[in-house]
C-alpha positions in Angstrom: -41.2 25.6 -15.7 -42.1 23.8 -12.3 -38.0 23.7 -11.7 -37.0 26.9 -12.5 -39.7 28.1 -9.9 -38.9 26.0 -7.5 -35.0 26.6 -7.3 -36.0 30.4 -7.0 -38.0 30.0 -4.3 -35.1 27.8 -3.0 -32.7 30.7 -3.3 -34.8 33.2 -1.8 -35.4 31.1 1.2 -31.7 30.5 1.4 -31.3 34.4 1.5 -33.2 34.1 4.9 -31.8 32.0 6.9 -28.9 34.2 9.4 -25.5 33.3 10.2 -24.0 32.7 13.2 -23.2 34.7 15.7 -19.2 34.3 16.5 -17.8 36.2 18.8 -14.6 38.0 19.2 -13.0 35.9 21.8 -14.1 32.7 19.6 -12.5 34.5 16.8 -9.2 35.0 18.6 -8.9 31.7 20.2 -9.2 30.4 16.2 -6.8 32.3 14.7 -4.1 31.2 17.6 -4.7 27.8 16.6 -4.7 28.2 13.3 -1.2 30.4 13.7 0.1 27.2 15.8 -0.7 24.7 13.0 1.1 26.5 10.3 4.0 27.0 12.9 4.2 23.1 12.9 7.3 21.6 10.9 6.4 18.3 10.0 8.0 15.3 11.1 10.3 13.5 8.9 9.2 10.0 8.6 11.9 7.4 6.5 11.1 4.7 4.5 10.7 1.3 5.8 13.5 -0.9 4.5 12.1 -3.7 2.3 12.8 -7.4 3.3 12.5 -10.4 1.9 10.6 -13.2 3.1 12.1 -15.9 5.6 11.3 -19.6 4.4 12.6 -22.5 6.5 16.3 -23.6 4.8 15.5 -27.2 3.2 19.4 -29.0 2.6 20.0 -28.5 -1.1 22.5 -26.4 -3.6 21.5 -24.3 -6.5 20.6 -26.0 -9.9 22.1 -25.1 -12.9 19.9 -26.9 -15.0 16.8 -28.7 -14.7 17.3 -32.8 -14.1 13.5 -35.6 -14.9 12.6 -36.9 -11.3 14.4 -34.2 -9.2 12.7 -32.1 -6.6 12.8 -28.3 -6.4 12.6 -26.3 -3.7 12.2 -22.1 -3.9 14.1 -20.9 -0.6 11.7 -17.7 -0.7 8.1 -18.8 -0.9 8.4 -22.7 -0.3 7.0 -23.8 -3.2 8.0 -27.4 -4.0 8.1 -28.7 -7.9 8.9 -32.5 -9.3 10.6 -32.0 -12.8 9.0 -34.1 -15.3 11.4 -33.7 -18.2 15.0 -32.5 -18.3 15.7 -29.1 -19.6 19.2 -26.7 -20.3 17.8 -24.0 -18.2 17.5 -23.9 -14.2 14.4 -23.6 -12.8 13.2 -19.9 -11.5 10.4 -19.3 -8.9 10.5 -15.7 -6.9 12.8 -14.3 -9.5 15.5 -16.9 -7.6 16.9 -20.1 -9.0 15.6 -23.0 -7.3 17.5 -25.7 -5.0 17.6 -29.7 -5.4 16.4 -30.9 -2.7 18.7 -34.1 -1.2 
């Protein structure tokens, strides 16, 4: 029971050891700045607006279906894509349907 002994003696020498000495003027000086914190309001702070992305404006108008060996351009990220095979459904990058580029 080597641990049990030695967290007793631990405790004991814990026991010991003295506080600080605060005095009253410290005291006071505390308890006006703790008195001045709670008095605080705090600030209001609003939201930053979200706002989407600025890509350069390439000439082109919105597809409404996907055309083989037209180029796609997404006005919000850039991204450029080739169609290889034609489709019924546009083209969607950035939750946006993307632009034929001329």
């Amino acid at each position: 029971m080597a641990g049990l002994e030695n967290s007793m003696d631990l405790a004991e020498s814990a026991k010991k050891i003295e506080k600080p000495v605060v005095d009253n003027a410290e005291r006071e000086r505390q308890s006006k700045f703790l008195k001045q914190l709670r008095a605080r309001k705090p600030a209001k702070v609003e939201a930053a607006k979200p706002q989407k992305a600025k890509a350069r404006s390439k000439k082109g108008k919105k597809m409404t279906r996907a055309k083989e060996g037209e180029t796609y351009y997404c006005e919000v990220c850039g991204c450029e894509v080739m169609c290889t095979t034609s489709s019924k459904s546009p083209i969607v990058c950035c939750d946006e349907v993307m632009c034929v580029l001329l």
